[in-house]
C-alpha positions in Angstrom: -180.0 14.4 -80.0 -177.1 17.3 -80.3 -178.3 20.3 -80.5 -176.8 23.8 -82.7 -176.1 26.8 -80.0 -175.5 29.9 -81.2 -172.5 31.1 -79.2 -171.0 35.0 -78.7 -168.9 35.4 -81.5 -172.7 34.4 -83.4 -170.5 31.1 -84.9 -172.0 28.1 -83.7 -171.1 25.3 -81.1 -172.7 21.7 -80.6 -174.3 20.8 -76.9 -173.7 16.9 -77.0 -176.7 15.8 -74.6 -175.1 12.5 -73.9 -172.0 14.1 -72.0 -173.8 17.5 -71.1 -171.0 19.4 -72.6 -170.3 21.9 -75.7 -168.2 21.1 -78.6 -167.1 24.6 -78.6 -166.9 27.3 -75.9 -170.3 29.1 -75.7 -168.1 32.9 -75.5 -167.3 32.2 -79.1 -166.9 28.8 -80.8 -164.5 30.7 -83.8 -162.6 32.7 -81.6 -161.8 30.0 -79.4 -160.2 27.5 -81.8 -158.9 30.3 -83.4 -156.9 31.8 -80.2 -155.9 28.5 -78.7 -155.1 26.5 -82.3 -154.3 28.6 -84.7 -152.6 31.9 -82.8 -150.9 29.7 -79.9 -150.0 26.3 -82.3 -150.0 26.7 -86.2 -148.9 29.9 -86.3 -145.9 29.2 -83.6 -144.6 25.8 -85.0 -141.4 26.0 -87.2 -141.0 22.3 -88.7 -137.6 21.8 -90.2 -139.1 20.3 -92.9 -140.8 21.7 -95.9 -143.9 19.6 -94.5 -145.7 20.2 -91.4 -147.4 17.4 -89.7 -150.7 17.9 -87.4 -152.9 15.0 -85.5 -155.8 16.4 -84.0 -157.7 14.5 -81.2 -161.1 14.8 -81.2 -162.1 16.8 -84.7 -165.7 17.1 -83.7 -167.3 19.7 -86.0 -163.9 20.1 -88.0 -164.0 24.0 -87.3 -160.4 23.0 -86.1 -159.8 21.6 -90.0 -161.3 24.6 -91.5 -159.1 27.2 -89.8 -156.0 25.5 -90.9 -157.0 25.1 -94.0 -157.5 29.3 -94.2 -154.6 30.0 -92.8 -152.8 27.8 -94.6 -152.2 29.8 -96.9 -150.1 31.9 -94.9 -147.6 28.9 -94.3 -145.2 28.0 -97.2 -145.5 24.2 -96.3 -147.5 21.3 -97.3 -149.5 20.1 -94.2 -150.2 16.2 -93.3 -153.4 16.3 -91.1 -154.5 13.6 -88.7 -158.0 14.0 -87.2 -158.8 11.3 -84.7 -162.9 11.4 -83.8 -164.4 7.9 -82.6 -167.9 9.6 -82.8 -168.6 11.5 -85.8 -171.2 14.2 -85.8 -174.5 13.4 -87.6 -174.7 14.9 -91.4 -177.8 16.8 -90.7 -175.9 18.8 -88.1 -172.8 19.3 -89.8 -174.9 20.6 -93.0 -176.4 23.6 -90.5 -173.1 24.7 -89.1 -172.4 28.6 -90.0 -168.7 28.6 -90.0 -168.2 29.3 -93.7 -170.1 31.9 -94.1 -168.8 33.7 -90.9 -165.5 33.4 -92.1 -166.5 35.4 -95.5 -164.5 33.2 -97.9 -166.7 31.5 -100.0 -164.5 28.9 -100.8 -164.1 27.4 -97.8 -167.8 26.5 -98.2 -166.9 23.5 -100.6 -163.6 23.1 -98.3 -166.2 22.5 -95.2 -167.7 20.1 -97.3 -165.5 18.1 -98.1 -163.8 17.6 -95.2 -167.2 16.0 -93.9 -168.0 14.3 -97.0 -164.9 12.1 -97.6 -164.3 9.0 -96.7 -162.6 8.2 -93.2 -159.6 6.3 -93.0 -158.1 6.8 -96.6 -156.0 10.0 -96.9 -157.0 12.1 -99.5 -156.3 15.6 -100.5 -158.1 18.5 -99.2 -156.5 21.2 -101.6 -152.8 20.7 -103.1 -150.9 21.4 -100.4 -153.2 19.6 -97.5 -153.6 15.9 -96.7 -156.5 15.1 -94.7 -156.9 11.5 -93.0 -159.7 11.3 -90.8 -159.0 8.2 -88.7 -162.8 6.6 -86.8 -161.0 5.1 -83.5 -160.4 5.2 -80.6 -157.0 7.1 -79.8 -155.3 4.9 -77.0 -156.4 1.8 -79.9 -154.0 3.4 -82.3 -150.2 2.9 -82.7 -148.4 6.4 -83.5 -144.8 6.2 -85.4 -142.6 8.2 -83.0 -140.9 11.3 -84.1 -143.8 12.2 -86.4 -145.8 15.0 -85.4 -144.8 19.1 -85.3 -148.1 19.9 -84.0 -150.9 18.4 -81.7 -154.3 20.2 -81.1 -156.0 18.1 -78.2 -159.2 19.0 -78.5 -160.8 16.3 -76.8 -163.9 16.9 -74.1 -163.0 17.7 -70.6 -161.1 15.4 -68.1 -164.3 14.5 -66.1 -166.0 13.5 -69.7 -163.5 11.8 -71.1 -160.4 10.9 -68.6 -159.0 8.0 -70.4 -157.5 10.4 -72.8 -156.0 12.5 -70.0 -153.6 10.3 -69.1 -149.7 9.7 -68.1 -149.8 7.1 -70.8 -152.0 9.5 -73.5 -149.4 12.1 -73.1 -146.1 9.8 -72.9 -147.7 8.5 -76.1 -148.0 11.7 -78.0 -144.4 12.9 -76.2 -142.9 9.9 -78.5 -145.3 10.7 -81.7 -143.5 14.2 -81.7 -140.8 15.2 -83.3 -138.1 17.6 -81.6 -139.6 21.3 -81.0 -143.1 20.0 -81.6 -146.0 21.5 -80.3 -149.0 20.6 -77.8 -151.8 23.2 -77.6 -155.1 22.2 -75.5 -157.9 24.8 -74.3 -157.6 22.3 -70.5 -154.9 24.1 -67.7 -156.5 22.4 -65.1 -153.3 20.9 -62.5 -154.1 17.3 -63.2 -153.1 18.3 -66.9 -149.7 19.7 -66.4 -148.5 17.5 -63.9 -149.4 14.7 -66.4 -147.5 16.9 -69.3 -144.4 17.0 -67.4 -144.3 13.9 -66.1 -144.6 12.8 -70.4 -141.5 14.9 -70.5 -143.2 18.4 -71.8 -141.5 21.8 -70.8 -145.1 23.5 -70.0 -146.5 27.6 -70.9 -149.3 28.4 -69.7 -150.7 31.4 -72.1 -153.6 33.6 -71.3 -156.7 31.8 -73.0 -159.5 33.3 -74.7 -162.7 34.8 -73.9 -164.2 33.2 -70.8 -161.5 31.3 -70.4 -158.3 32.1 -67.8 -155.7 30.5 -68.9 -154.5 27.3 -71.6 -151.7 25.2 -71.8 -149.0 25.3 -74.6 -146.4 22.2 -74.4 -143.1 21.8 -76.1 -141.1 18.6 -76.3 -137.7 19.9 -76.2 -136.7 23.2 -74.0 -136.2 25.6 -76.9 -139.4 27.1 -76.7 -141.3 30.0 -79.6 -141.3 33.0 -78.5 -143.8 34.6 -80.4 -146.4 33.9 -77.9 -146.6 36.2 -74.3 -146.2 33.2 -71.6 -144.6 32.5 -68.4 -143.2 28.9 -68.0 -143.9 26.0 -65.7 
């Protein structure tokens, strides 16, 4: 049975008995996906495009869903957004989750909502200017278009959990799915990480990480790289 941990920041996280490992980082599940997805990839992505285009591996409790969805409003863009989870969190959990409320906009109460309460696989619209598709697979089942994505969040559990998504071929595979200038933001610098990145092709930054973490990885699959971060390359 998962069990709700009340982290740092008082915003909660998930302990998933069966790996032994928290959805969310026990110094601060908000401040973490806020630092790492938000401040290091959506707010450092310039699509050429009036539409920006996110896939997310691993959405877990969707706190990664929500936070877009508040800043969105901050971006002049109309957002496509791919979750990948192959094992969903049970209802009953999801329904006890505080994020809403710590965020102190009441809309994104019903927001919350209904990104857990739609249907997966079918696209549908999570306000006017989002498109959520929350895709129930396994990621290295799926076929990605190439040249599709301006931003990843890999957000999948750690490489001794779950190494068959750290892979040469993982990353190779979301290399291709990106589009020129795209994005790769994961909370995991460990070495085995960015040797795979580079060898997918990725010019690497490491960027200092958030609370009780050192450091996290930032990827870019062309040289140019944002500068709107403080980063040293690799």
């Amino acid at each position: 049975m998962n069990q709700i941990i009340e982290t740092e920041d008082n915003s909660h996280t998930i302990f998933d008995q069966k790996t032994g490992e928290h959805y969310h980082s026990i110094h601060g599940a908000i401040q973490e996906s806020t630092h790492i997805f938000i401040e290091a990839g959506l707010k450092c992505t310039k699509p050429a495009t009036q539409t920006l285009n996110i896939l997310e591996i691993g959405m877990g409790t969707g706190l990664n869903v929500l936070l877009t969805l508040m800043h969105s409003e901050n971006i002049s863009k109309r957002i496509n957004y791919i979750s990948i989870e192959l094992y969903p969190i049970e209802k009953e959990i999801i329904n006890q989750l505080n994020y809403p409320k710590l965020l102190h906009k009441p809309d994104l109460e019903i927001g919350f909502q209904n990104i857990h309460n739609e249907k997966w696989n079918i696209p549908y619209y999570l306000t006017e200017n989002i498109i959520l598709n929350k895709i129930n697979a396994d990621f290295n089942d799926l076929q990605l278009t190439e040249n599709s994505f301006d931003l990843v969040y890999f957000d999948a559990f750690s490489p001794e959990t779950q190494p068959d998504l750290w892979t040469d071929d993982v990353f190779e595979k979301l290399y291709k799915s990106m589009k020129n200038n795209g994005l790769f933001v994961t909370y995991c610098a460990k070495g085995i990480v960015k040797r795979s990145l580079k060898k997918a092709g990725f010019q690497i930054e490491i960027l200092a990480g958030p609370k009780g973490k050192r450091h996290i990885i930032r990827a870019t699959k062309k040289i140019e790289i944002s500068n709107c971060c403080n980063h040293k390359h690799e």
